[in-house]
C-alpha positions as CSV (number, residue, x, y, z in Angstrom):
1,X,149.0,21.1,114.0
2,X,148.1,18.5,111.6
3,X,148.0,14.6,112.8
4,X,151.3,13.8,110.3
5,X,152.5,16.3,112.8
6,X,151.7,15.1,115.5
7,X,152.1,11.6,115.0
8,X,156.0,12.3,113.3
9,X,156.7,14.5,116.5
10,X,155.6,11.8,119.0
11,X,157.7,9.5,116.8
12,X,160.6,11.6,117.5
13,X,159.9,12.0,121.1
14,X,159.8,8.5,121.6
15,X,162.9,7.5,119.5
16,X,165.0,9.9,121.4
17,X,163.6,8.1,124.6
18,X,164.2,4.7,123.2
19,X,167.8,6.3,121.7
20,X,168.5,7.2,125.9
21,X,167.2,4.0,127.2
22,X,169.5,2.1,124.8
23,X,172.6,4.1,126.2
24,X,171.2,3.4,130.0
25,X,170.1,6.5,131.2
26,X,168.9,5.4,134.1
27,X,166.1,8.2,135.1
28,X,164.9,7.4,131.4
29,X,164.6,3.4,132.3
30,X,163.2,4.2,135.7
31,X,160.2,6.0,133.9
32,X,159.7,3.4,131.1
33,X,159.8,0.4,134.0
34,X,156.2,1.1,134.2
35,X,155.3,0.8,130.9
36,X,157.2,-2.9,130.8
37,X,155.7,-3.5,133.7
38,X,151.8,-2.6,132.7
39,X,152.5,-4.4,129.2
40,X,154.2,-7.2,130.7
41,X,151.1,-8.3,132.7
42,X,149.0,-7.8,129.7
43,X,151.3,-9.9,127.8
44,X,151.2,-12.7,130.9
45,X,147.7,-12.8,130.7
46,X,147.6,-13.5,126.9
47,X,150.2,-16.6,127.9
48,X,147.8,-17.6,130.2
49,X,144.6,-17.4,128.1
50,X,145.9,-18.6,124.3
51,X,149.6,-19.7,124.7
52,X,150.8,-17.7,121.5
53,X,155.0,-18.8,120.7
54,X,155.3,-14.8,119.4
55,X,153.6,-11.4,120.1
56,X,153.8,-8.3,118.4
57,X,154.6,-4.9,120.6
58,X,153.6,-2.0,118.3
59,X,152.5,1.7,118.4
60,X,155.4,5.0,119.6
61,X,156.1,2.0,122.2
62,X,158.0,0.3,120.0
63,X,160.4,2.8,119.4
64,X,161.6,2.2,122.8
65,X,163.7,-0.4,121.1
66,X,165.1,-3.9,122.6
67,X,166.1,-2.6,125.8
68,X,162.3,-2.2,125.9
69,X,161.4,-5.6,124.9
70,X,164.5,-7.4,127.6
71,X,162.2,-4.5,130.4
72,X,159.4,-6.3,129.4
73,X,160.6,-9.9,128.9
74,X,162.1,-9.0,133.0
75,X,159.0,-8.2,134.2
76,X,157.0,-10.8,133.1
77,X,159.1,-13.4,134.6
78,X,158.7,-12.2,137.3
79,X,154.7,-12.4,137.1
80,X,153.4,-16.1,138.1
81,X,151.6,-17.9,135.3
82,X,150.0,-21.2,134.3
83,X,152.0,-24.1,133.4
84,X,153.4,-23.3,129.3
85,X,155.7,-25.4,127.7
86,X,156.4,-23.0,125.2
87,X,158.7,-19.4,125.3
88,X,156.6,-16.4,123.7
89,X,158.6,-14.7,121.7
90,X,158.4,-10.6,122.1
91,X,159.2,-8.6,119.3
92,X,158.8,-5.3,118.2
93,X,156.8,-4.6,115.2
94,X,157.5,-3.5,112.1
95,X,154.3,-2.6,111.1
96,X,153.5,1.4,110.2
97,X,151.3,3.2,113.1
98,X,148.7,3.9,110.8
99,X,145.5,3.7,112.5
100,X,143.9,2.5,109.2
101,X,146.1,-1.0,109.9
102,X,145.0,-0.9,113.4
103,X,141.3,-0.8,112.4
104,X,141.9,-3.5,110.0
105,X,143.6,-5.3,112.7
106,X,141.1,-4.8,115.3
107,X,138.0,-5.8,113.0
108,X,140.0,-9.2,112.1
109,X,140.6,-10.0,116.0
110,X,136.6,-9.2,116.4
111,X,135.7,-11.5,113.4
112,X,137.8,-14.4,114.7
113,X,137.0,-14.4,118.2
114,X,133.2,-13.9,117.7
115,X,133.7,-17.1,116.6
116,X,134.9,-18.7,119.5
């Protein structure tokens, strides 16, 4: 199998999930809870540490859709967290899975916070 392949089927798998989770297939939402919930408290700890007013969700993950991002938005209110004035804004993004954009990505977060 080539990686187009791969990467196309995983798309597939996880738009069917996120197609499932949409219609409230509970079984399908009980399994995805832990992904809101692991992401969530990633997400609370980037609240806690820069404050951001928006974050992007990418990868398959965001083919999960908005029923996704409410799982997530649940979840991390229910996580205790500094004082914040602000609401962070989840959304999915719209951004290709291309690793090559993740690199870039990646080597611009490195380049910035070596300079903190």
């Amino acid at each position: 199998y080539t990686e187009e392949y791969l990467t196309k089927k995983n798309f597939d798998c996880m738009k069917t999930i996120g197609d499932e989770l949409g219609k409230g297939n509970a079984e399908v939402e009980s399994v995805i809870s832990d992904i809101a919930k692991d992401i969530a408290i990633a997400l609370s700890n980037i609240r806690n540490t820069i404050q951001p007013s928006d974050v992007f969700v990418g990868g398959m993950v965001k083919n999960l859709g908005e029923k996704f991002v409410e799982m997530i938005e649940k979840e991390i209110s229910l996580i205790p967290s500094l004082p914040y004035d602000g609401k962070m804004n989840i959304h999915l993004s719209s951004i290709d899975n291309s690793t090559k954009i993740v690199g870039a990505a990646n080597m611009l977060m490195d380049s910035v916070f070596a300079l903190v």
